[in-house]
DOTORTOR-214740 format. One line per field, with one value per atom (N, C-alpha, C, O, CB): atom name; residue number from 1; x, y, z; residue in one letter. Coordinates in Angstrom, 1 decimal. Atoms other than C-alpha are relative to their C-alpha. Glycine has a CB too. Layout:
! residues N
site <- (CA / ...);
pos <- (NUM / ...);
x <- (X / ...);
y <- (Y / ...);
z <- (Z / ...);
code <- (A / ...);
! end
This chain:
! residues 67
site <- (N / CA / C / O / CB / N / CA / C / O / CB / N / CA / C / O / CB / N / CA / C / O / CB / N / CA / C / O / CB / N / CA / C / O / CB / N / CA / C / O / CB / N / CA / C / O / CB / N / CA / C / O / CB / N / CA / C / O / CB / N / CA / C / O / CB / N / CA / C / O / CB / N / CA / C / O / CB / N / CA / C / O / CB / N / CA / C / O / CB / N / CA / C / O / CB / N / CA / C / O / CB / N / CA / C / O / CB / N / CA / C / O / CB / N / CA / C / O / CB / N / CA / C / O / CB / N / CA / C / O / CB / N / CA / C / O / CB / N / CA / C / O / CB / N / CA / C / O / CB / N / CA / C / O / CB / N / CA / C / O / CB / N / CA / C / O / CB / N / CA / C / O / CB / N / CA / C / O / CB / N / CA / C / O / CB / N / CA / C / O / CB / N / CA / C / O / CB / N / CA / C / O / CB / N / CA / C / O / CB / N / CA / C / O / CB / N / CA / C / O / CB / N / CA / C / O / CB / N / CA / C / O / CB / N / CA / C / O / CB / N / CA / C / O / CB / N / CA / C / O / CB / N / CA / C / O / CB / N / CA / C / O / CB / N / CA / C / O / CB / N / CA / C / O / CB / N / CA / C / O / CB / N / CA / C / O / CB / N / CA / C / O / CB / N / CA / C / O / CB / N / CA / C / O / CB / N / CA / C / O / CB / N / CA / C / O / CB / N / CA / C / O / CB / N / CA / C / O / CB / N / CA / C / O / CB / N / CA / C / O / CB / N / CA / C / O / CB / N / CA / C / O / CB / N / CA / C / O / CB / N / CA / C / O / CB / N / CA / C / O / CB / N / CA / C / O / CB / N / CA / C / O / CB / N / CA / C / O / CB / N / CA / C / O / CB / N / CA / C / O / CB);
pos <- (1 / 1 / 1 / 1 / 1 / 2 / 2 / 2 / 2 / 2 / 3 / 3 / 3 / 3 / 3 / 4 / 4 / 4 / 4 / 4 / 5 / 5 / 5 / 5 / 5 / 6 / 6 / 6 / 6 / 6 / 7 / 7 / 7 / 7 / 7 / 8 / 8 / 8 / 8 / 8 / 9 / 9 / 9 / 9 / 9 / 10 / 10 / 10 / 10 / 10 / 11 / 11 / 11 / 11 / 11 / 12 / 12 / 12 / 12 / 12 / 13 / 13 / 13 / 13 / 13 / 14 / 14 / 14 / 14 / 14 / 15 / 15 / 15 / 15 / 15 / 16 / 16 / 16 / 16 / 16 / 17 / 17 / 17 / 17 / 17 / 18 / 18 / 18 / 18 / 18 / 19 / 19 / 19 / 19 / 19 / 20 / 20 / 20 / 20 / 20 / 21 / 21 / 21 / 21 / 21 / 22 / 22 / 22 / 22 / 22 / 23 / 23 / 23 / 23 / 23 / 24 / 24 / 24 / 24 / 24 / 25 / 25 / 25 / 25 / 25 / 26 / 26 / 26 / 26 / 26 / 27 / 27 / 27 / 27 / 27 / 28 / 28 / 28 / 28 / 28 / 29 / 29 / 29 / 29 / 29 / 30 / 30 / 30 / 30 / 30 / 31 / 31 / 31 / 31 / 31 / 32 / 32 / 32 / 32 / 32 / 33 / 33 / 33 / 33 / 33 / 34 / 34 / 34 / 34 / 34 / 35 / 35 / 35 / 35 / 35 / 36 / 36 / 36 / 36 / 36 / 37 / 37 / 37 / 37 / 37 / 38 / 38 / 38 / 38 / 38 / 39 / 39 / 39 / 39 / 39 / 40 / 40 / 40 / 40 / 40 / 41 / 41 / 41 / 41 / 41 / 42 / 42 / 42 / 42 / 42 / 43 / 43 / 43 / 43 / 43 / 44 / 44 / 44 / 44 / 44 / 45 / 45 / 45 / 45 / 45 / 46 / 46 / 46 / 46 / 46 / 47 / 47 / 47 / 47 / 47 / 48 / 48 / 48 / 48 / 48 / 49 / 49 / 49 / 49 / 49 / 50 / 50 / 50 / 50 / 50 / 51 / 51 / 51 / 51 / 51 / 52 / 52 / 52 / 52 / 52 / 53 / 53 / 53 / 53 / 53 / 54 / 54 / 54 / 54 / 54 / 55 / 55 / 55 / 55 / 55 / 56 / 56 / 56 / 56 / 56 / 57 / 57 / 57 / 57 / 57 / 58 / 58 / 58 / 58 / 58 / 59 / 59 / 59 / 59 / 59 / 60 / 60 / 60 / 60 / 60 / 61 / 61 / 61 / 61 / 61 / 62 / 62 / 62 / 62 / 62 / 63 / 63 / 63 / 63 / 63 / 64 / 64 / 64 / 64 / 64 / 65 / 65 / 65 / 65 / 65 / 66 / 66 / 66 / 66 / 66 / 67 / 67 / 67 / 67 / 67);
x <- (-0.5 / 39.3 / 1.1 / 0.9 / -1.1 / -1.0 / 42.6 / -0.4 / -1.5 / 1.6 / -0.7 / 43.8 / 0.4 / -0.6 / 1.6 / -0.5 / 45.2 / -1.7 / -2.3 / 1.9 / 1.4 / 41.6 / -1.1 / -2.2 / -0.4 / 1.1 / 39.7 / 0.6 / -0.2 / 0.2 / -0.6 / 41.7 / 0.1 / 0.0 / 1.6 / 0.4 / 41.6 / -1.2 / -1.2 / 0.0 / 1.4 / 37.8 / -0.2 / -0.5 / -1.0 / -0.1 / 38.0 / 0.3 / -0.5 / 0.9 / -0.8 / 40.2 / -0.8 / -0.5 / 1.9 / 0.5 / 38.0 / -1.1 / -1.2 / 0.1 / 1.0 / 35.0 / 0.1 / -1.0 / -0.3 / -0.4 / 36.2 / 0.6 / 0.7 / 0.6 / -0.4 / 37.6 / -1.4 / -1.6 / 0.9 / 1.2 / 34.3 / -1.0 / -1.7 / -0.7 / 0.6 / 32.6 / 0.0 / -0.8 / 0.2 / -0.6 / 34.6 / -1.3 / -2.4 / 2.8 / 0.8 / 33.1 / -1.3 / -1.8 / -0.1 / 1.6 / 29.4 / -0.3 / -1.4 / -0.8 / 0.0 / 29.9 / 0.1 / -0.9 / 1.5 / 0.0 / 31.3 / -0.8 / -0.7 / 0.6 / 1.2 / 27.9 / -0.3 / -0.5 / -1.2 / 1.3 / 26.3 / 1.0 / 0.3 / -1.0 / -0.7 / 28.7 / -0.7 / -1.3 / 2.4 / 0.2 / 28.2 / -1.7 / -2.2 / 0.4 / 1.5 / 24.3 / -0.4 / -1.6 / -1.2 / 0.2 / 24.4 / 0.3 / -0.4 / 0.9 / -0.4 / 26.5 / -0.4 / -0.3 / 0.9 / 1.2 / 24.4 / -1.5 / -2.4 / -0.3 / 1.4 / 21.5 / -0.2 / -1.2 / -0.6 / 0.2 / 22.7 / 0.9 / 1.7 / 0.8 / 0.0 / 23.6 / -0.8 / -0.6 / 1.0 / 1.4 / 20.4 / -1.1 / -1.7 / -1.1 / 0.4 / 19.0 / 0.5 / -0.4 / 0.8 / -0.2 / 21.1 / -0.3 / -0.5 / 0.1 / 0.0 / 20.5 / -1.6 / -1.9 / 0.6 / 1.0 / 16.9 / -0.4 / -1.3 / 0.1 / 0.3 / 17.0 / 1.0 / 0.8 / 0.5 / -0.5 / 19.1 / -0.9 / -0.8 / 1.7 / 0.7 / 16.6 / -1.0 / -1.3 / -0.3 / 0.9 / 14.0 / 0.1 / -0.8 / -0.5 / -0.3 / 16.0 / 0.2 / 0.5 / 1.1 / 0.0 / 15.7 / 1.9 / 2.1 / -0.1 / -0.7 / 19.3 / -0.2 / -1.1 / 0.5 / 0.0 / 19.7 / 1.5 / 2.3 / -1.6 / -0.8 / 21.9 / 0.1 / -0.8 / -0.1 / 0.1 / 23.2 / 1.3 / 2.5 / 0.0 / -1.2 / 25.2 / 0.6 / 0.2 / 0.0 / -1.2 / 28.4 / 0.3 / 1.0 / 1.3 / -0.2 / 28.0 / -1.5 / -2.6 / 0.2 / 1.3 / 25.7 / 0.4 / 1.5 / -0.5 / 0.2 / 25.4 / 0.5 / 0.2 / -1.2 / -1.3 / 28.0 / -1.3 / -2.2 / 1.8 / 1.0 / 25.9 / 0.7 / 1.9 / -0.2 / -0.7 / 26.5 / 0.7 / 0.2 / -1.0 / -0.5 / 28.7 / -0.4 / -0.6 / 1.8 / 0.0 / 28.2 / 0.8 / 0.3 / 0.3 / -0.9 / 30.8 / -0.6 / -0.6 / 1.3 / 0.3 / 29.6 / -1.6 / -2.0 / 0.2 / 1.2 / 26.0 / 0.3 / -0.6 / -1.1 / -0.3 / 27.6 / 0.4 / 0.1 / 0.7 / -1.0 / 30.0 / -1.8 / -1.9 / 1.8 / 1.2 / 26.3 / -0.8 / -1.4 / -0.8 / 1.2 / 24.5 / 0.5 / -0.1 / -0.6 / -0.6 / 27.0 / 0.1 / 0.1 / 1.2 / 0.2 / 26.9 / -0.7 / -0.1 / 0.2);
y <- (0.2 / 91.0 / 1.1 / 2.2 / 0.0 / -1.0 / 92.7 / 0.5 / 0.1 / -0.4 / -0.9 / 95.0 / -1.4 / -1.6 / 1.4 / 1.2 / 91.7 / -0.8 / -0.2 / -1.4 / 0.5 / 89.9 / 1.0 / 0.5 / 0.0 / -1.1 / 92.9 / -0.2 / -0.7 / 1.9 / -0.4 / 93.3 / -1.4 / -1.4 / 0.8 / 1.3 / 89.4 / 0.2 / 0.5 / -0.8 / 0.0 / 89.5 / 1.0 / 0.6 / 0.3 / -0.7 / 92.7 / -0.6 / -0.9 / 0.9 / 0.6 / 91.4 / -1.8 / -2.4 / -0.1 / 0.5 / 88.6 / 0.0 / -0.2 / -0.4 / -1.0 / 89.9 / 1.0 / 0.9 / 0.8 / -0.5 / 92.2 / -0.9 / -0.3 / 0.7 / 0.8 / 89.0 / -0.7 / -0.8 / -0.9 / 1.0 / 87.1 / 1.5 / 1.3 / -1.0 / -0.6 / 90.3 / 1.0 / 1.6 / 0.4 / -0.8 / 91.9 / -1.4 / -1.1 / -0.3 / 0.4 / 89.0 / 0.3 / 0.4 / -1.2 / 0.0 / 89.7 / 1.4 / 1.8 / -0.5 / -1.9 / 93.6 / -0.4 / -0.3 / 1.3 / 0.3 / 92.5 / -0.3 / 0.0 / -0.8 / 0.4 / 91.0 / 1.2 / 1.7 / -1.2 / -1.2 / 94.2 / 0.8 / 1.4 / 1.0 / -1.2 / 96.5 / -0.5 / 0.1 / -0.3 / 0.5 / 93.8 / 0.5 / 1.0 / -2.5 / 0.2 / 93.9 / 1.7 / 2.0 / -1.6 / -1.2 / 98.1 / 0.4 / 1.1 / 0.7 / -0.5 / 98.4 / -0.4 / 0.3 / 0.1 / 0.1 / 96.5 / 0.8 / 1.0 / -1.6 / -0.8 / 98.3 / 1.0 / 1.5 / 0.3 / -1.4 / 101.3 / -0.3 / 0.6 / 1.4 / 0.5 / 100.0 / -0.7 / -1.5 / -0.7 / 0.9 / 98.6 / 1.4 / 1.6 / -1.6 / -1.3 / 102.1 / 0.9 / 1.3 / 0.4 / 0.2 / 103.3 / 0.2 / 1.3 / -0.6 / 0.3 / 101.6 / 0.3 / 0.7 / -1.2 / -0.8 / 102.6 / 1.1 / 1.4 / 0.2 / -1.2 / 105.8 / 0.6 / 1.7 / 0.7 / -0.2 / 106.0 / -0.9 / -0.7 / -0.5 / 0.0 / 104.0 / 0.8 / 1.1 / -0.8 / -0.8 / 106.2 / 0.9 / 1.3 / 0.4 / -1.2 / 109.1 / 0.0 / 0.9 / 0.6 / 0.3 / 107.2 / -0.9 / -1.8 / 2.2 / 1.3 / 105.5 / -1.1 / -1.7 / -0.3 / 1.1 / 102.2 / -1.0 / -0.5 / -0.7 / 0.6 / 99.2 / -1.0 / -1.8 / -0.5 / 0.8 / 97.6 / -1.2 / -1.0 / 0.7 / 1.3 / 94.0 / 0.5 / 1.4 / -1.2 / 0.1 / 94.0 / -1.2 / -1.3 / 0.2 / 1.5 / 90.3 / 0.3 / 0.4 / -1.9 / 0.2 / 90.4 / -1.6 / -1.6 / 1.9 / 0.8 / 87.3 / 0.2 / 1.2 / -0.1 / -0.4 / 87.0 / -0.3 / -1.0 / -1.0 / -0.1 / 87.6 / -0.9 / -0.9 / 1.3 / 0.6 / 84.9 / 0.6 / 1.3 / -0.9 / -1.0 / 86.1 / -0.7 / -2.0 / 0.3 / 0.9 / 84.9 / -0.9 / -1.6 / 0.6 / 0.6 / 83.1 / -1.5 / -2.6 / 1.0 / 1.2 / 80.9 / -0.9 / -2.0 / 0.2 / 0.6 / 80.7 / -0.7 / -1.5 / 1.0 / 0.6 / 79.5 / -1.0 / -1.8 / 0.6 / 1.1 / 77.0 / -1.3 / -2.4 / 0.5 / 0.7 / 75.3 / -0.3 / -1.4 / 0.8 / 0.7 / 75.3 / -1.1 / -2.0 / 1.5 / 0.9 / 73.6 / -1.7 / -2.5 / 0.5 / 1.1 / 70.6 / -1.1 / -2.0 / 0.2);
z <- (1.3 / 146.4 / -0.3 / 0.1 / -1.1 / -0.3 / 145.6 / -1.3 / -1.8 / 0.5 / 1.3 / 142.1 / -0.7 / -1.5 / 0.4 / 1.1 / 140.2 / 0.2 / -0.7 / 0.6 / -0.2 / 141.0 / -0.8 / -1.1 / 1.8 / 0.4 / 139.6 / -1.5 / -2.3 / 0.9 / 1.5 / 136.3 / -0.8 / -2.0 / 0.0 / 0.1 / 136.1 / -0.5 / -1.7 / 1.2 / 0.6 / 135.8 / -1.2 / -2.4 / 1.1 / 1.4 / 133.7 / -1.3 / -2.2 / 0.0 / 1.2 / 131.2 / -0.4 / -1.4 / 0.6 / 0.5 / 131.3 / -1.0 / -2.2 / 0.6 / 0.7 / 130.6 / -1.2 / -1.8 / 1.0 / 0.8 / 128.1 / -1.1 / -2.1 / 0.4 / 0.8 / 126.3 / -0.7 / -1.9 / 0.8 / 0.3 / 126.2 / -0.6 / -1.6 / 1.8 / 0.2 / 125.8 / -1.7 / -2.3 / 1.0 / 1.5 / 122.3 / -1.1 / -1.5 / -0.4 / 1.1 / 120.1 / -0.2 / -1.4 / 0.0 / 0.1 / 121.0 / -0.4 / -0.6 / 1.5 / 0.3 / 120.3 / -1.5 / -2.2 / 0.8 / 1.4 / 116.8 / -0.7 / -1.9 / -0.1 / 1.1 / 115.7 / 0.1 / -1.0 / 0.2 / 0.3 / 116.2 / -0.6 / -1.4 / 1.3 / 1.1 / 114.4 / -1.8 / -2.7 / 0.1 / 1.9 / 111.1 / 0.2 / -0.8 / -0.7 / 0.7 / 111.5 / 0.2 / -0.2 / 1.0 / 0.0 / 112.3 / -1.7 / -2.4 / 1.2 / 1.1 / 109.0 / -0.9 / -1.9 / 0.0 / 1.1 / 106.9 / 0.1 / -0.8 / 0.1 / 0.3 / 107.9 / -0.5 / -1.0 / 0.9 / 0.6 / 107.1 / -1.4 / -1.6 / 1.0 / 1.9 / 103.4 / -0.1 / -1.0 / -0.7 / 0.8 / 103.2 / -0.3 / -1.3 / 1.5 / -0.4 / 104.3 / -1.3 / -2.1 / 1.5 / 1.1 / 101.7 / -1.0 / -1.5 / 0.0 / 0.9 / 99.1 / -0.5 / -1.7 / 0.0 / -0.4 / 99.8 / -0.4 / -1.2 / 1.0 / 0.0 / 100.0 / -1.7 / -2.3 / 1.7 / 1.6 / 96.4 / -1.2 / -2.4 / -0.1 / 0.9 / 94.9 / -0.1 / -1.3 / 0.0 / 0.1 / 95.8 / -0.6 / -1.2 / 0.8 / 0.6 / 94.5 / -1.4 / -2.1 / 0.4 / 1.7 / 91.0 / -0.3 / -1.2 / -1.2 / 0.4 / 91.2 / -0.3 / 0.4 / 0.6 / -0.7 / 90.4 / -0.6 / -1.4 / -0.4 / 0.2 / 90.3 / -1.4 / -1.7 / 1.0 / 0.7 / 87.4 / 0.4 / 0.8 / -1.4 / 0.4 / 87.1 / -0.4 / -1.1 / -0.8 / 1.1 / 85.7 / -0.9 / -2.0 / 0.7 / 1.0 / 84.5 / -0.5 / 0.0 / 1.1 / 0.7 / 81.5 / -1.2 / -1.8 / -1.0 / 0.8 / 79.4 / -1.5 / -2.1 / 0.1 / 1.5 / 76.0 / -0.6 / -0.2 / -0.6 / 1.4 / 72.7 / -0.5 / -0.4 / -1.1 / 1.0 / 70.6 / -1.7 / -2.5 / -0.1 / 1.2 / 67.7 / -1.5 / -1.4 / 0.1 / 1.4 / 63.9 / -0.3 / -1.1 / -1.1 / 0.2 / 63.7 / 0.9 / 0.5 / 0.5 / -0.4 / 66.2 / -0.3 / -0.1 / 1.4 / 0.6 / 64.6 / -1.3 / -1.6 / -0.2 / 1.2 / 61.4 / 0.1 / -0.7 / -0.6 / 0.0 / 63.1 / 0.6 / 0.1 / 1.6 / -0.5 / 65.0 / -1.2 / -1.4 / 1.1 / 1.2 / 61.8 / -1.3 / -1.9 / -1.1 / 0.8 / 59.7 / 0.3 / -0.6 / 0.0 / -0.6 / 61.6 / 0.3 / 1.0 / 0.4);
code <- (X / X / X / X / X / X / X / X / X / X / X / X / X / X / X / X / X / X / X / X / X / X / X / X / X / X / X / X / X / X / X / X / X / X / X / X / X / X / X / X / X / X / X / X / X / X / X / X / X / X / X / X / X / X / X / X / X / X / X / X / X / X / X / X / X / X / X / X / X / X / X / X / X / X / X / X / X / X / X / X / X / X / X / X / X / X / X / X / X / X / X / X / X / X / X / X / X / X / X / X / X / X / X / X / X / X / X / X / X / X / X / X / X / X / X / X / X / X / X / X / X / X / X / X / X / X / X / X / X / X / X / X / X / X / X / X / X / X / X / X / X / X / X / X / X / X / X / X / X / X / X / X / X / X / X / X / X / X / X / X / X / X / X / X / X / X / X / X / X / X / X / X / X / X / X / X / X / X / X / X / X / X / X / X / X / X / X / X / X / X / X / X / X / X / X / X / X / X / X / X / X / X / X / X / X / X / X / X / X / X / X / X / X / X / X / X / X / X / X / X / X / X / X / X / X / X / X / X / X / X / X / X / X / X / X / X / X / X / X / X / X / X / X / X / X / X / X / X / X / X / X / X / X / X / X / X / X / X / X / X / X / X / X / X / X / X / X / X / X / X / X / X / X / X / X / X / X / X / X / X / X / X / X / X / X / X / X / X / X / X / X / X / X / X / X / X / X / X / X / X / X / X / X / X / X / X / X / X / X / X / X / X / X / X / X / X / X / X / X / X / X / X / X / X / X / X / X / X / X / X / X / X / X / X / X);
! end
């Protein structure tokens, strides 16, 4: 097998091989923001929503009762 035959397979292998490395980076870096999130709740942090539910205003309890 010569030097172009060798770097052939390399470069294959390394082709087929990059995607399957990629899952483990995403499921390392969620672990360690699951870990995290964890270890800041324990320390009494916590998370709030930013979407909370609109209060109805007067205006619109007046306009429902009239009707």
């Amino acid at each position: 097998m010569n030097a172009f035959h060798k770097k052939i397979i390399l470069l294959s292998l390394l082709i087929v091989g990059m995607p399957l490395l990629s899952g483990c980076w995403v499921l390392a870096a969620a672990g360690a923001g699951a870990y995290g999130g964890y270890y800041l709740k324990k320390e009494g942090y916590t998370l709030q929503s930013p979407i909370t539910k609109e209060k109805s205003s007067k205006k619109n309890k007046t306009n429902e009762t009239n009707r």
